[in-house]
C-alpha positions as CSV (number, residue, x, y, z in Angstrom):
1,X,7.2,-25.2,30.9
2,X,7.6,-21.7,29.2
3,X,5.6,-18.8,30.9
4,X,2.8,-17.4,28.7
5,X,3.4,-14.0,27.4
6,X,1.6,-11.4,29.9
7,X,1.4,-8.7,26.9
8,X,-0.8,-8.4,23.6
9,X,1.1,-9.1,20.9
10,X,-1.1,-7.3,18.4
11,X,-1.1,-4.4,20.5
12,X,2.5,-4.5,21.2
13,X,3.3,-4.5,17.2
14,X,0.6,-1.9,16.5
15,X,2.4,0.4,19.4
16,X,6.0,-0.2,17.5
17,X,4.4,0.4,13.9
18,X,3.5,3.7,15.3
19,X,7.4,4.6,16.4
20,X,8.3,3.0,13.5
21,X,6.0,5.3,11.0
22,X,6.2,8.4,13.1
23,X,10.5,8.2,13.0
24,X,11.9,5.7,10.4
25,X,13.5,3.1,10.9
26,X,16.8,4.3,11.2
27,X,15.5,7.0,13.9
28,X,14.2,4.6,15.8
29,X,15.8,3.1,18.8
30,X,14.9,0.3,20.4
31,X,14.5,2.0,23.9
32,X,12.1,4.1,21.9
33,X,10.0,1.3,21.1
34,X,9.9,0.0,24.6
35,X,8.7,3.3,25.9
36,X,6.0,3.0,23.5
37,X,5.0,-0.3,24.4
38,X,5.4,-0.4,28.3
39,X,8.0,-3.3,27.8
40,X,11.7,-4.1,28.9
41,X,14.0,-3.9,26.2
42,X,14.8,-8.4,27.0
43,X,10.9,-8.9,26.4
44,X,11.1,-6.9,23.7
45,X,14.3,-9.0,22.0
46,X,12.9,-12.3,23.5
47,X,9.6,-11.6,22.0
48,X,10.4,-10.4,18.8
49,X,14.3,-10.6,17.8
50,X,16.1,-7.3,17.2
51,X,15.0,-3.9,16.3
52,X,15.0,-5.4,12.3
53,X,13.8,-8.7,12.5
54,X,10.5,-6.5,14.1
55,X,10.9,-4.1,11.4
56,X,10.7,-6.7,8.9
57,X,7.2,-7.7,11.0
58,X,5.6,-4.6,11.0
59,X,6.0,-4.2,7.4
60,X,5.2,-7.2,6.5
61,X,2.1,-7.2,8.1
62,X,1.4,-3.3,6.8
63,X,2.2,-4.7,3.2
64,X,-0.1,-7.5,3.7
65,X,-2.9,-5.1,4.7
66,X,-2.4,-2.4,2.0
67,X,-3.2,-5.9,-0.5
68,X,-5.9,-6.5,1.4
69,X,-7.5,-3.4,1.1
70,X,-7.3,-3.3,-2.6
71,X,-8.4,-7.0,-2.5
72,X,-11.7,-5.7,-0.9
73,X,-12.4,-3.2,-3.7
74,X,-10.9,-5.4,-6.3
75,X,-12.7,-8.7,-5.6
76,X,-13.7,-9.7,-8.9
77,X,-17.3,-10.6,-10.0
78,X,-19.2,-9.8,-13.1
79,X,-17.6,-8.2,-15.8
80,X,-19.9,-5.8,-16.1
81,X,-19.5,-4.0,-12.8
82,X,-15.1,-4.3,-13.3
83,X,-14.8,-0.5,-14.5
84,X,-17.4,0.8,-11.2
85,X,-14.7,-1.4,-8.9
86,X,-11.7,0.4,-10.8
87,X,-13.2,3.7,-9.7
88,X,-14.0,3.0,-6.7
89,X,-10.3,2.2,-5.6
90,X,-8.7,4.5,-7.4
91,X,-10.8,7.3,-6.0
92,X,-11.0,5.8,-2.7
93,X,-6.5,6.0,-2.6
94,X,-7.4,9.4,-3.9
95,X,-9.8,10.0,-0.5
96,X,-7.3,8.3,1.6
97,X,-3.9,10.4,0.7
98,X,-6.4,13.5,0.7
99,X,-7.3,12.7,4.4
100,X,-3.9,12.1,5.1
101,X,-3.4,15.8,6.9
102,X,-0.3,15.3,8.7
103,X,1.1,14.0,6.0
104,X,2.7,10.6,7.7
105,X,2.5,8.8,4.2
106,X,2.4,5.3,3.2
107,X,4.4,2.8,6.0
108,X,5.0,0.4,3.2
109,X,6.6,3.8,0.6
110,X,8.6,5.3,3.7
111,X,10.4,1.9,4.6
112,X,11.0,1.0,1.2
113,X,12.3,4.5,-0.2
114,X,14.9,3.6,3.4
115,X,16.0,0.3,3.4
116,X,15.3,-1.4,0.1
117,X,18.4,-0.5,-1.3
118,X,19.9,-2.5,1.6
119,X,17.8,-4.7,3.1
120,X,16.9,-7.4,0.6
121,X,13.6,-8.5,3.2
122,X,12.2,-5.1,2.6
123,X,12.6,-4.8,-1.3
124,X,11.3,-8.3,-1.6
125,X,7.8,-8.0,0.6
126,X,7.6,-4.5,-1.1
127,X,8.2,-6.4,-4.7
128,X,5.4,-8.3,-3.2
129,X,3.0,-6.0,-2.5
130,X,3.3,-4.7,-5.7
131,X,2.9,-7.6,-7.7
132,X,-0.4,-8.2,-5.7
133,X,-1.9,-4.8,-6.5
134,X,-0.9,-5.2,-10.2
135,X,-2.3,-8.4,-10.3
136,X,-5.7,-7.1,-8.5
137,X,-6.2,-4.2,-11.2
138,X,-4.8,-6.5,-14.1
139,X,-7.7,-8.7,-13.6
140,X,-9.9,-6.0,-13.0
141,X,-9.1,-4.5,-16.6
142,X,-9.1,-7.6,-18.3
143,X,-13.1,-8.1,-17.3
144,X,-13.6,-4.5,-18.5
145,X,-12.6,-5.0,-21.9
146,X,-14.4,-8.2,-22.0
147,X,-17.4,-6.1,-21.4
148,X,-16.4,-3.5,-23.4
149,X,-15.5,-0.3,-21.2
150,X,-12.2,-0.4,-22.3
151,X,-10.2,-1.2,-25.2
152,X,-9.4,-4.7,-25.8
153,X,-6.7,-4.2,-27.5
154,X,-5.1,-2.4,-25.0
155,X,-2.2,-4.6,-22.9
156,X,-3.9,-4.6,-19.9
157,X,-0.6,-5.3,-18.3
158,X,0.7,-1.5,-18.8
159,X,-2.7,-0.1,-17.9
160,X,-2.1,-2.0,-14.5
161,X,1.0,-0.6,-14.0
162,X,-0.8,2.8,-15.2
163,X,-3.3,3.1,-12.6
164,X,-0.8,1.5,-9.8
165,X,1.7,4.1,-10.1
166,X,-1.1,7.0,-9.7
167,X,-2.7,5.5,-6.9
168,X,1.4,5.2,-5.1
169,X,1.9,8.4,-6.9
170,X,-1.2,10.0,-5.1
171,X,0.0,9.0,-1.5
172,X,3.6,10.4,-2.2
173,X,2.5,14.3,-3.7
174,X,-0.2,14.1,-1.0
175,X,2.5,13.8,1.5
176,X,4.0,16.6,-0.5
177,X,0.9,19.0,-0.2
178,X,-0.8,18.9,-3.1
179,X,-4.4,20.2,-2.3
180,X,-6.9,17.3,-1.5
181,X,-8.8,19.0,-5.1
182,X,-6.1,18.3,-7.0
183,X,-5.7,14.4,-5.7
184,X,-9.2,13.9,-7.0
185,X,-8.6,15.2,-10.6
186,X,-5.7,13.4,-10.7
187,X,-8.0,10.0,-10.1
188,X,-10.5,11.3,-12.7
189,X,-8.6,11.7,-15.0
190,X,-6.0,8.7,-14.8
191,X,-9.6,6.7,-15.4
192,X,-10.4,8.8,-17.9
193,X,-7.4,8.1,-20.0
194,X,-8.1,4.4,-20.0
195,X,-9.0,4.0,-23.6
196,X,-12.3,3.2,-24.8
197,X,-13.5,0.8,-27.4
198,X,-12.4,2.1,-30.5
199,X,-10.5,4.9,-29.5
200,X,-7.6,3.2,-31.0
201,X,-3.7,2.7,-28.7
202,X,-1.4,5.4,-29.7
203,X,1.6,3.8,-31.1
């Protein structure tokens, strides 16, 4: 009979999502991670495969979590309150690339701006991710125009993409610097520019 595992698992991955974030992927070794962790390299393998097989866990989970976040602010409900849960995420990614002072950035932007290109596991759970988000805030501006906060004859397919790439835009010019003030305009006015019953779609 196999021994049980005499480690945490979750704590284990949260310890290499650390190395992982704080060094890339590429400058992370895999005696890195088991100083981290406090394992042996063999558990380490036996446990979890090679360095990108746990890679591809860590991100997946971190992917999985940045959807579930927006799925908490974006849960549906009544129509009528669809434009207050708009603002609230989009200022709330606003808050959190503002608070981001050592500018560590997004797990799920930093390992696919590395690997995608070559790693097809990473560009598809990051294709993923993103299809999720859109999803959340297409649904999200489809029940504000049925109330009437924002055009319905708007696609509410581009305004998804609109307001996703400001919020993934926020975290990467945050990362950059920009001043925390700056962030929070930017979120005031990408809502802002969503067009308002009869303000007609510039063609």
């Amino acid at each position: 009979m196999a021994r049980p595992r005499a480690f945490d698992e979750r704590r284990v991955l949260e310890q290499a999502r650390e190395q992982f974030w704080a060094t890339g992927y590429a400058g992370t070794r895999m005696d890195d991670i088991a100083r981290a962790t406090g394992l042996g390299k063999g558990s380490l393998y036996g446990a979890f495969g090679d360095k990108g097989k746990l890679f591809h866990r860590v991100f997946g989970d971190w992917c999985a979590a940045v959807v579930e976040v927006a799925e908490e602010h974006l849960p549906g409900g009544p129509d009528a309150e669809a434009m207050a849960r708009l603002a609230g995420y989009v200022r709330m990614m606003a808050e959190n690339s503002a608070s981001d002072t050592e500018r560590r950035g997004c797990l799920m932007a930093k390992g696919t701006a590395e690997l995608a290109e070559q790693d097809p596991v990473v560009a598809a759970r990051s294709a993923e991710a993103m299809a999720a988000l859109l999803a959340l805030l297409r649904t999200e501006i489809a029940a504000a125009q049925r109330h009437g906060d924002i055009d319905a004859a708007a696609d509410p397919e581009d305004l998804a993409a609109l307001l996703l790439t400001v919020v993934r835009g926020m975290e990467a010019v945050g990362k950059a610097g920009l001043d925390p003030r700056v962030l929070r305009g930017v979120a005031d006015t990408a809502l802002a520019v969503l067009p308002e019953p009869g303000a007609g779609i510039a063609g």
